[in-house]
GUTIBA-831608 format. One line per field, with one value per residue (C-alpha): residue number from 1; residue in one letter; x, y, z. Coordinates in steps of 0.2 Angstrom, whole numbers, plus 5000, padded with zeros to 4 digits. Each point is the difference from the previous one (the first is absolute). Layout:
BEGIN
n	c(NUM ...)
res	c(a ...)
X	c(X ...)
Y	c(Y ...)
Z	c(Z ...)
This chain:
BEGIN
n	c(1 2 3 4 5 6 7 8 9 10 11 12 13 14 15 16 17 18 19 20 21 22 23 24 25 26 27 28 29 30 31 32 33 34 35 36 37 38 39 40 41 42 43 44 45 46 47 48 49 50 51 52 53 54 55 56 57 58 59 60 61 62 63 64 65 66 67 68 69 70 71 72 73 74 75 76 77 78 79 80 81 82 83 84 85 86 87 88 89 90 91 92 93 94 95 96 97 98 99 100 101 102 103 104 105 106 107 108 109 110 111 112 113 114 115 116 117 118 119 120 121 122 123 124 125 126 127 128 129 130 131 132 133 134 135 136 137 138 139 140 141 142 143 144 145 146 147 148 149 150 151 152 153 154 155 156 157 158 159 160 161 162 163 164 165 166 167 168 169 170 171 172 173 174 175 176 177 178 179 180 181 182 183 184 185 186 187 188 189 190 191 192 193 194 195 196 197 198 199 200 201 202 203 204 205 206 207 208 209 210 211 212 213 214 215 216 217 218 219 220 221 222 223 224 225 226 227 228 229 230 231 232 233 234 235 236 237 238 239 240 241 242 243 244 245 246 247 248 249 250 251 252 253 254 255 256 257 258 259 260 261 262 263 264 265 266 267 268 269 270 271 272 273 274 275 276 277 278 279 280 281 282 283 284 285 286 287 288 289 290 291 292 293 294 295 296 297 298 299 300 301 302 303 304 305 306 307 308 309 310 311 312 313 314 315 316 317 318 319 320 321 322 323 324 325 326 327 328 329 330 331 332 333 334 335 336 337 338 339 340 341 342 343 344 345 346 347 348 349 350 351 352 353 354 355 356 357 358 359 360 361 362 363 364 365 366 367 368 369 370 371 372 373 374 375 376 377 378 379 380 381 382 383 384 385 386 387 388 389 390 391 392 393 394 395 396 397 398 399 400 401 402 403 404 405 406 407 408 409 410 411 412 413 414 415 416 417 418 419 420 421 422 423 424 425 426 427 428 429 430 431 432 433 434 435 436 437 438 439 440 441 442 443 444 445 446 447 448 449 450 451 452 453 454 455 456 457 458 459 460 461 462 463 464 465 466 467 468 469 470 471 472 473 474 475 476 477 478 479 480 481 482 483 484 485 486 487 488 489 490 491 492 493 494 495 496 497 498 499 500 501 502 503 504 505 506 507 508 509 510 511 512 513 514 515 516 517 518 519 520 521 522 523 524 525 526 527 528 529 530 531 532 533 534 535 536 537 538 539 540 541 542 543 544 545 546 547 548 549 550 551 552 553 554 555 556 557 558 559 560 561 562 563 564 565 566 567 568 569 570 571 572 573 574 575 576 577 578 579 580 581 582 583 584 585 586 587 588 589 590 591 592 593 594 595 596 597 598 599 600 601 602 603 604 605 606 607 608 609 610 611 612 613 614 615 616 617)
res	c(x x x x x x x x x x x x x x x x x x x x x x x x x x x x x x x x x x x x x x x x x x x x x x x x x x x x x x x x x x x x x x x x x x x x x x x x x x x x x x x x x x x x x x x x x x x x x x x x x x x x x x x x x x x x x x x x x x x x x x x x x x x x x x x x x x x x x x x x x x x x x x x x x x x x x x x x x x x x x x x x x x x x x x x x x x x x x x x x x x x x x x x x x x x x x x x x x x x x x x x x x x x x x x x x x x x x x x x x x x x x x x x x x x x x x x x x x x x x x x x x x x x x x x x x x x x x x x x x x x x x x x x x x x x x x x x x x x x x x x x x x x x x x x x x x x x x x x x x x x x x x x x x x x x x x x x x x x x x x x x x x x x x x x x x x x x x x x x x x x x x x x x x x x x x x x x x x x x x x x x x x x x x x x x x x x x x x x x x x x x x x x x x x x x x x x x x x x x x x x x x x x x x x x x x x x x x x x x x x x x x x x x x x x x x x x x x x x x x x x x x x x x x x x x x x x x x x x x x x x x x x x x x x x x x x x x x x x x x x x x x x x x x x x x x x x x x x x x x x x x x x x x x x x x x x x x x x x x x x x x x x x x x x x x x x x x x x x x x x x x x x x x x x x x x x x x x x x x x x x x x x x x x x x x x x x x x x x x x x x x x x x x x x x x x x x x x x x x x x x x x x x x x x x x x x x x x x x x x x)
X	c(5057 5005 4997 4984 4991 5005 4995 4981 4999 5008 4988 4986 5007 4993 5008 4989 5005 4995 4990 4991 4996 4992 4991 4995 4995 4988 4992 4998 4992 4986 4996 4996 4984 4993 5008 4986 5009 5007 5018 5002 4999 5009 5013 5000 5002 5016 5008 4998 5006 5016 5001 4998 5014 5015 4988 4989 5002 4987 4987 5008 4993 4984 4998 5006 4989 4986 5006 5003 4981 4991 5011 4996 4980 5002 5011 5009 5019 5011 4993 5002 5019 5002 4997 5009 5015 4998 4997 5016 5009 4993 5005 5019 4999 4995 5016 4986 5008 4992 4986 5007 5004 4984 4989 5015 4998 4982 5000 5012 4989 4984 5011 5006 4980 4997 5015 5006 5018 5005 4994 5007 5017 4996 4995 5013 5011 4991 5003 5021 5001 4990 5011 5016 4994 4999 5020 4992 5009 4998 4981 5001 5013 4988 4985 5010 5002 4984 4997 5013 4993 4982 5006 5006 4982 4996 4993 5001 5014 5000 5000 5018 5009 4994 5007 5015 5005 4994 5008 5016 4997 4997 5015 5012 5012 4988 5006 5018 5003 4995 4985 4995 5003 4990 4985 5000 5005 4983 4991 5002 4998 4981 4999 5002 4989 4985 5007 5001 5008 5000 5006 5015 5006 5000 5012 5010 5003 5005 5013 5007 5002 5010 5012 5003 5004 5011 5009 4991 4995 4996 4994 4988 4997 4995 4987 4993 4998 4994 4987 4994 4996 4989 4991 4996 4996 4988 4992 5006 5001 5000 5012 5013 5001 5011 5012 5001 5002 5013 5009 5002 5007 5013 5003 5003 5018 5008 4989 4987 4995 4991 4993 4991 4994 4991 4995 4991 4991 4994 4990 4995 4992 4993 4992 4991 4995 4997 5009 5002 5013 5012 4998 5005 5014 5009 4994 5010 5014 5001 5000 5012 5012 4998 5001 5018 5007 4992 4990 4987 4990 4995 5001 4986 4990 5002 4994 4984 4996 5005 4984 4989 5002 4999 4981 4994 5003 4992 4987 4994 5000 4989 4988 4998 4991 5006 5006 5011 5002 4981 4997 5014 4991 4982 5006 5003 4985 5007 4996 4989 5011 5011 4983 5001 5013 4986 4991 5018 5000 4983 5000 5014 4992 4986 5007 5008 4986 4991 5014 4999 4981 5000 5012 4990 4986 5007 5007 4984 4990 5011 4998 4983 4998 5010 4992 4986 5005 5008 4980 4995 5008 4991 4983 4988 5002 4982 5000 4995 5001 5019 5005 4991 5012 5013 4995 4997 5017 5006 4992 5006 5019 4997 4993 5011 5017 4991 4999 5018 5008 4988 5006 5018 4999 4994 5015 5015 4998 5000 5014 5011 4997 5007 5014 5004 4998 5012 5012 4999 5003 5012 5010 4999 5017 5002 4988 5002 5007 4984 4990 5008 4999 4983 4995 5010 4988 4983 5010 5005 4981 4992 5011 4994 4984 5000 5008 4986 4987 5005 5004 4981 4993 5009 4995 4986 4996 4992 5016 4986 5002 5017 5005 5015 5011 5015 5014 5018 5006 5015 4995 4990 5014 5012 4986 4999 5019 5002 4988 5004 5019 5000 4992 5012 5015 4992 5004 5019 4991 5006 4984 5005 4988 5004 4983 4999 4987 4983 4983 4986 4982 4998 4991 5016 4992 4996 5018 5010 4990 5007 5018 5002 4991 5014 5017 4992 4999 5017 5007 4989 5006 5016 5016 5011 5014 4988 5000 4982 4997 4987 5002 4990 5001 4988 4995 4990 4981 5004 5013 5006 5005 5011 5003 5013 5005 5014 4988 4993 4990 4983 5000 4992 4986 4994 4999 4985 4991 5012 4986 4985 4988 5000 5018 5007 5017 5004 5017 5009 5013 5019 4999 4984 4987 4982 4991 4983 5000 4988 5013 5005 4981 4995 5016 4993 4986 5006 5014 4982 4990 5014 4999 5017 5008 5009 5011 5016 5015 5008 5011 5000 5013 5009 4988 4984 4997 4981 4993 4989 4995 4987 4995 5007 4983)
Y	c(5092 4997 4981 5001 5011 4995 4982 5009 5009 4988 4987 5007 4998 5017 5006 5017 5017 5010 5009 4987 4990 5019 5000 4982 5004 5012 4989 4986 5014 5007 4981 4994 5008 4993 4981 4985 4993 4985 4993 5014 5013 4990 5001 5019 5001 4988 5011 5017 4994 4995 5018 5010 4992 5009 5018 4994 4982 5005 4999 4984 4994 5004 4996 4984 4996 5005 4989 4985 5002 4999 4987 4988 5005 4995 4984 5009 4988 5012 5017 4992 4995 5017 5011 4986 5005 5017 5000 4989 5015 5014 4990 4999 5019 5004 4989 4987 4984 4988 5005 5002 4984 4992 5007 4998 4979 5002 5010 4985 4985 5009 5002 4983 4995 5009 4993 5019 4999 5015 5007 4985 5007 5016 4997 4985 5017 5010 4986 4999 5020 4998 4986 5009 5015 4989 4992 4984 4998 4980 5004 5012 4991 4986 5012 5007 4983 4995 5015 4996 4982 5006 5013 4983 4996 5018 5004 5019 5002 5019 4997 4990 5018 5005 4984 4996 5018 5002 4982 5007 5018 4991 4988 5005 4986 4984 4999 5000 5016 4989 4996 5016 5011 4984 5003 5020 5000 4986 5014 5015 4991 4993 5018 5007 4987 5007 5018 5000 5016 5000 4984 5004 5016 4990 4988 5014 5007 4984 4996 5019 4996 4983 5011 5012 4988 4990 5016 5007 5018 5009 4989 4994 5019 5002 4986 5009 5016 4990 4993 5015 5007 4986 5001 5019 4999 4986 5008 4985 5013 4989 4986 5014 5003 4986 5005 5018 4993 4988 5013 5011 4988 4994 5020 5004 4995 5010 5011 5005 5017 4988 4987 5014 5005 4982 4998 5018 4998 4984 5007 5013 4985 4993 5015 5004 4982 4995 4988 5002 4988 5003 5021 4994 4990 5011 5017 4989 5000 5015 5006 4988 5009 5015 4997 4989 5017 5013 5007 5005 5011 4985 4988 5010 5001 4983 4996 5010 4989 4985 5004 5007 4982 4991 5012 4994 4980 5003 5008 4989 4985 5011 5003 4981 4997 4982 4987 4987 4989 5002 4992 4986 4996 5000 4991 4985 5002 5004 5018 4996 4992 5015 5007 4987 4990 4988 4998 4994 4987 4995 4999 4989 4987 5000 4994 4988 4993 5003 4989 4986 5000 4999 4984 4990 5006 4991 4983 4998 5003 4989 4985 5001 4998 4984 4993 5004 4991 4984 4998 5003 4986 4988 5005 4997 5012 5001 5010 5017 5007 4995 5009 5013 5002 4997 5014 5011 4997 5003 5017 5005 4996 5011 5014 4998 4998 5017 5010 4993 5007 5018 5000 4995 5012 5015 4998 4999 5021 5004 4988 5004 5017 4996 4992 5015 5014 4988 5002 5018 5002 4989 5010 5015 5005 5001 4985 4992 4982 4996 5009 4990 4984 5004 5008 4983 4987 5010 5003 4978 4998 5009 4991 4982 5006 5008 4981 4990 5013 4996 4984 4998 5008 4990 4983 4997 5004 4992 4993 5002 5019 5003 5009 4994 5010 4998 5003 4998 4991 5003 5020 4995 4987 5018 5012 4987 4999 5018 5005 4988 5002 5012 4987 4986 5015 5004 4982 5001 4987 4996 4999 4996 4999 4988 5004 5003 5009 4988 5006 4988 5002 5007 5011 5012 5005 4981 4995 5015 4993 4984 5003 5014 4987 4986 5015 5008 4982 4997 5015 4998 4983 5003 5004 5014 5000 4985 5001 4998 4997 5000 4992 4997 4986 4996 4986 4995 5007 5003 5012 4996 5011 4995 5012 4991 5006 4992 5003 4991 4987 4994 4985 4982 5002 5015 4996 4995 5016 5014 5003 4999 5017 4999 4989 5001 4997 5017 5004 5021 5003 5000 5017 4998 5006 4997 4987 4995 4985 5007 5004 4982 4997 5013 4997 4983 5006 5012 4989 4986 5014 5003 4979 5000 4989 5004 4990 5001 4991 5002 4994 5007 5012 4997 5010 5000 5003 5003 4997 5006 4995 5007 5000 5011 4996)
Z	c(4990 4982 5004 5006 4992 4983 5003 5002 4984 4991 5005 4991 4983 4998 4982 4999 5005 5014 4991 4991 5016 5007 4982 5005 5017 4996 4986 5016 5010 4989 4995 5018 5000 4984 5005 5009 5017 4991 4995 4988 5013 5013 4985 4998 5019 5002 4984 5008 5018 4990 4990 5016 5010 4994 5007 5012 5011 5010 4984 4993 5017 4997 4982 5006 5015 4988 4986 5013 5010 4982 4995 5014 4998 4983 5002 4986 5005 4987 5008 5017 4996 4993 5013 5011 4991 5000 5020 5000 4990 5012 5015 4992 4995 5020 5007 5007 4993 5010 4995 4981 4999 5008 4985 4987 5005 5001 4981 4994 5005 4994 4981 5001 5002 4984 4992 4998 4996 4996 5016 5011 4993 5005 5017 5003 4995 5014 5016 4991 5004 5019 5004 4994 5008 5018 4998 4993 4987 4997 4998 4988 4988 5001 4995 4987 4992 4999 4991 4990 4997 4995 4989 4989 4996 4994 4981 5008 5008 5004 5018 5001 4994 5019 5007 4992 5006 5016 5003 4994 5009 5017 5000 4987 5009 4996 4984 4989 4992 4983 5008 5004 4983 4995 5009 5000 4978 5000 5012 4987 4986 5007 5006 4984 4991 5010 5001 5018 5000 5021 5000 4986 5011 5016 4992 4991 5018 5006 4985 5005 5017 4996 4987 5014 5014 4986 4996 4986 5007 4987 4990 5015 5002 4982 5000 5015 4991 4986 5011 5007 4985 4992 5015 4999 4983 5003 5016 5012 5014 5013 4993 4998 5019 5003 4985 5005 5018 4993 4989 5013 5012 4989 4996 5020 5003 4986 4992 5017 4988 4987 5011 5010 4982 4999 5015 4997 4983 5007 5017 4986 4991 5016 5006 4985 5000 5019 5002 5017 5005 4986 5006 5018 4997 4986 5010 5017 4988 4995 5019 5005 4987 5004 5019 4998 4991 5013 4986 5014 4989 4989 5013 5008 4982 4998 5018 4999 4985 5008 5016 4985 4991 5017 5004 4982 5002 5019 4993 4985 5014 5011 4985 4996 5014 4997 5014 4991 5014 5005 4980 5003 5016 4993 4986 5011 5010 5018 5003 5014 5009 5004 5009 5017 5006 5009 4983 4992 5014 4997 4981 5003 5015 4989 4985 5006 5009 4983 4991 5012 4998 4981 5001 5013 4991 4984 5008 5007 4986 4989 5013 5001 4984 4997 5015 4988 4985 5009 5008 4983 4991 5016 4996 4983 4985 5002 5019 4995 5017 5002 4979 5008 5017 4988 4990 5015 5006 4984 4999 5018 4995 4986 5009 5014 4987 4991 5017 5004 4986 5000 5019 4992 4987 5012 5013 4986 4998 5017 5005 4986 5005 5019 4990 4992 5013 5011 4987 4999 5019 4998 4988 5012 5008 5020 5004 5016 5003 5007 4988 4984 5010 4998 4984 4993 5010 4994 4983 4999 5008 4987 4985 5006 5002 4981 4995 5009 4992 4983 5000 5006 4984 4993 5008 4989 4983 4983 4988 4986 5002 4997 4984 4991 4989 4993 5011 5000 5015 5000 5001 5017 5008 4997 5008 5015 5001 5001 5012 5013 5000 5011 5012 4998 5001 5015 5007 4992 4986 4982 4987 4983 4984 4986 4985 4981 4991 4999 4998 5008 5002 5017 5015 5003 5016 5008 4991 5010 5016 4998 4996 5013 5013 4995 5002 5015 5006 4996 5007 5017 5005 4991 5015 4998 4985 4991 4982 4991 4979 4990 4984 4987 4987 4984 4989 4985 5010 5016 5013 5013 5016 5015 5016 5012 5015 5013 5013 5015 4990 5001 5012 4994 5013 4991 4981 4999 5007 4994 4984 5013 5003 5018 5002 5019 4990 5003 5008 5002 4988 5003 5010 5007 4985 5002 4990 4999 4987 4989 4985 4993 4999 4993 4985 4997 4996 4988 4993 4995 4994 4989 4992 5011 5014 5015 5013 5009 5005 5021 5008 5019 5003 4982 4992 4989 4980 4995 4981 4989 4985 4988 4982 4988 4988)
């Protein structure tokens, strides 16, 4: 409990007292009615749906849900990654964490958009506690150090006291001992600079905790004490549950009179401050004392508060009137297809049959018209009639390729929303043989389907449109890296990143596209155990990025027509994943718009390395 629910507090980097964020709350409230629907107000909603969630979840939700629908009206990105960070957090506070982790992800990559690194520490923090919360402990220690990694680049660096101890909170065994006092002295010392009182009582527990288990009991005991009272005095009511709950766990074996004291003035505290799942656990154990001693009297009291705290929590969720998984299933789009079976079979037949339309559709336009242009170059500049074929042609590919990708465009929603739903009934216990076999064919249907969607919007495009920033590269090879090492791990695979810090002029978006087209690549016709690097290497106006792989090779027969649109050199992967030979186009295209140059080197069955070269002016 301590764990878990400290992490969420602590997360906030909230350093007021409870009675100044009521203060606050009320200020929010009579404001709402005198603010215009715009990214101020979006703002105000996103605050209070993070005020309310030590009281009341249920209204976090809704302030949220608010907070996220004006957002999305608005195109307003920061709003938007807000309130997906805060319906992240309520999802972690409910026990959902599937579904915490889907919108923590979804919350980062929004952050990393806006180059917001403060709260990409945060939420990197967030998906470290939901991994270490499933047993995956790997994933989170690689969370945890790319927080740790960011938080170098900080002129603010408020937010490290929260990671450097929560790291250290979460796997006190990573590091030396050394290593440790390191990070938790550099915690408090950050702490105190911004007055993070929350933050500085959180660690004091931790360092009592440590002197306890090395020994030290009563001194431990006293910074307990010592804790307790500071946040009393400051009105942290609901950071001093864990220490009461602490103290009076550490009280219980020899001195069961005082830790029954604790555990008392604290469901005092909780009661007179609904905090409704601190009254539950510390009234449970209180009951559970009582009980093991036969007090039956107060075992009885206790119990009857116990049902009373159990009415009130059943209560609040009757009156919200709200259907979480109803939000998460309209969020992606899919709620009619729990209406009728028939339709889910249908929608799918159909866009398939759409897909497959909208590709012959383009190979056929885009022969036409260079049939078009090698009559053209036959016949006199001066034949009207044929420029104007040419142009009519022209226009029909452009109509054609604007339907495509509106057609394209309309089917990702409902298809990543058939994606989604068969993960959800995936995840459900006692399913069927039969019935997973299937959910996971519709489920792998719907994921190829999603991939031939997008890489058809993104088939065509004017390189005179992109808009170039300045990026560092490195920064994207790592996000790439990271995200698909779950895939290659999946296939028992190695993938190793060599970069160093380099800022180019750059599209981040189109970039991404092109180096998670070349891993995925890697990783797809890569076999099981294969190591894969990326590596990155600079001159005097140029970088240069190499993705190897000790795959199955490109054979000679198939060079030439690797980078075509509409190639036929198209081959399954290693365990049998779908391609449909649109991606290395679609990076060359990219990679030129960029001034840059792309080619390969295969050998079959020795393994491939593709390059990438662009300009760093």
């Amino acid at each position: 409990m301590k764990k878990y629910l400290l992490f969420l507090f602590t997360s906030f980097a909230a350093t007021v007292s409870c009675y100044a964020q009521s203060l606050e709350l009320d200020r929010l409230k009579a404001s709402l009615p005198t603010l215009k629907e715009g990214p101020g107000y979006v703002d105000v909603l996103n605050r209070m749906a993070m005020l309310l969630y030590e009281k009341n979840i249920d209204s976090t939700f809704y302030y949220t849900v608010k907070a996220r629908e004006i957002a999305n009206k608005l195109q307003y990105e920061k709003g938007k990654a807000d309130a997906t960070n805060n319906l992240g957090i309520f999802f972690d506070i409910k026990g959902n964490l599937q579904l915490a982790l889907r919108y923590y992800d979804e919350a980062n990559l929004a952050y990393t958009k806006l180059n917001d690194s403060t709260n990409r520490i945060q939420t990197l923090m967030n998906i470290a506690m939901v991994y270490k919360q499933m047993g995956k402990d790997q994933r989170a220690i690689q969370r945890f150090n790319g927080a740790l990694n960011l938080g170098k680049k900080l002129s603010k660096d408020s937010i490290m006291s929260l990671a450097l101890y929560n790291y250290v909170l979460q796997f006190p065994t990573q590091f030396s001992k050394e290593v440790n006092n390191q990070y938790i002295n550099k915690a408090k010392q950050i702490a105190s600079k911004y007055k993070d009182d929350r933050t500085l009582l959180a660690i004091d527990q931790l360092i009592a905790d440590e002197m306890i288990s090395n020994g030290k009991r009563d001194e431990g005991l006293a910074l307990l004490q010592q804790a307790i009272d500071k946040a009393i005095e400051k009105k942290l009511y609901y950071v001093s549950m864990d220490i009461f709950i602490d103290m009076g766990d550490q009280l219980m074996s020899d001195d069961p009179t005082r830790a029954v004291a604790y555990y008392q003035q604290a469901l005092d505290l909780a009661n007179k401050n609904t905090y409704l799942i601190y009254s539950k656990l510390l009234t449970r154990k209180l009951f559970d004392f009582y009980s093991s001693r036969y007090n039956s009297a107060k075992a009885n009291e206790y119990a009857t508060q116990l049902i009373d705290i159990t009415d009130e929590q059943e209560k609040l969720n009757n009156q919200s009137g709200i259907d979480y998984l109803d939000y998460v299933l309209k969020d992606q789009q899919v709620n009619a297809l729990l209406i009728d079976p028939n339709y889910q079979n249908a929608l799918l037949i159909l866009l398939v049959v759409i897909c497959l339309m909208a590709v012959v559709m383009i190979i056929s336009i885009r022969q036409n018209l260079r049939r078009t242009k090698k009559l053209n170059k036959l016949i006199s500049k001066q034949n009207i009639a044929m420029k104007r074929t040419l142009h009519a042609l022209e226009q029909s590919q452009a109509d054609n390729t604007r339907m495509m990708k509106i057609a394209a465009h309309d089917l990702r929603n409902p298809i990543g929303g058939i994606y989604s739903l068969m993960s959800l009934m995936l995840a459900e216990p006692d399913r069927s043989a039969d019935d997973i076999e299937i959910l996971q064919t519709i489920k792998t249907s719907a994921q190829n389907s999603l991939d031939l969607v997008n890489d058809l919007l993104e088939a065509q495009f004017n390189t005179e449109n992109f808009k170039k920033e300045p990026i560092d590269i490195s920064e994207i090879l790592q996000y790439c890296v990271s995200l698909l090492l779950n895939k290659a791990e999946a296939k028992h695979q190695q993938l190793k990143l060599q970069s160093e810090e380099l800022i180019i002029p750059a599209n981040r978006e189109k970039l991404w596209r092109v180096i998670s087209n070349l891993i995925s690549n890697a990783i797809k016709f890569s076999p099981s155990g294969a190591k894969i690097d990326v590596k990155m290497e600079t001159d005097a106006d140029s970088v240069l990025i190499k993705v190897r792989d000790e795959g199955i090779g490109i054979p000679p027969e198939m060079h030439d027509k690797i980078f075509d649109m509409f190639t036929q050199a198209k081959r399954p992967g290693t365990d049998g994943e779908q391609a449909f030979g649109l991606g290395l186009a679609i990076c060359k295209q990219i990679v030129e718009g960029h001034g840059g140059k792309i080619w390969f080197e295969s050998k079959p069955d020795k393994g491939t390395t593709f390059y990438v070269r662009l300009p760093t002016v």
